[in-house]
Phi, psi and omega in degrees: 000125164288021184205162175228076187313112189253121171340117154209211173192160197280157181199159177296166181302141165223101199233060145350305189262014188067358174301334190248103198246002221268326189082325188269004168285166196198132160277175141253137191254132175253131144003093183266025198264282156341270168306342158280317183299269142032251141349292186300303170306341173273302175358294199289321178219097184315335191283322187314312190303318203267350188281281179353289185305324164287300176321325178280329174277349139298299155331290201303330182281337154283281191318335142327282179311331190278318201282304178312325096043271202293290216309300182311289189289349171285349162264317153248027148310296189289354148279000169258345199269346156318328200254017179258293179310320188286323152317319168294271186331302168348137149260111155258171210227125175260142207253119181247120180289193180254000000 
């Protein structure tokens, strides 16, 4: 696991600015009972931080790769479908002999 998961518990959204209108969204509120608790253990067993660490700099170089990925492919879809609409556009012309 690349993570350390802390105990919490859903409470409503509190969204100033309105991004969340649904009224039925919910945060997680985290344990900070937990989540200190949490903390003293990594604190306490340097080898879990480098287990941690490694794991987390992994995901990230995947997930880095899906998007770089994702992206390629999404430039070339969208140059082909560029090159399609232009193809369209294009009026051909036929050379009718005599």
């Amino acid at each position: 696991t690349d993570s350390v998961l802390i105990e919490s518990r859903p409470v409503p959204v509190a969204d100033p600015q309105g991004v969340y209108r649904s009224g039925a969204d919910r945060w997680a509120d985290p344990s900070i009972v937990a989540a200190a608790s949490a903390l003293r253990h990594l604190r306490d067993d340097p080898l879990i931080n480098i287990e941690l660490g490694t794991q987390a700099r992994l995901a990230a170089e995947r997930f880095a790769e899906m998007s770089r990925s994702a992206l390629r492919s999404a430039v070339h879809r969208c140059a082909g479908n560029q090159r399609e609409a232009q193809t369209r556009a294009t009026p051909r012309v036929r050379h009718i002999s005599a």
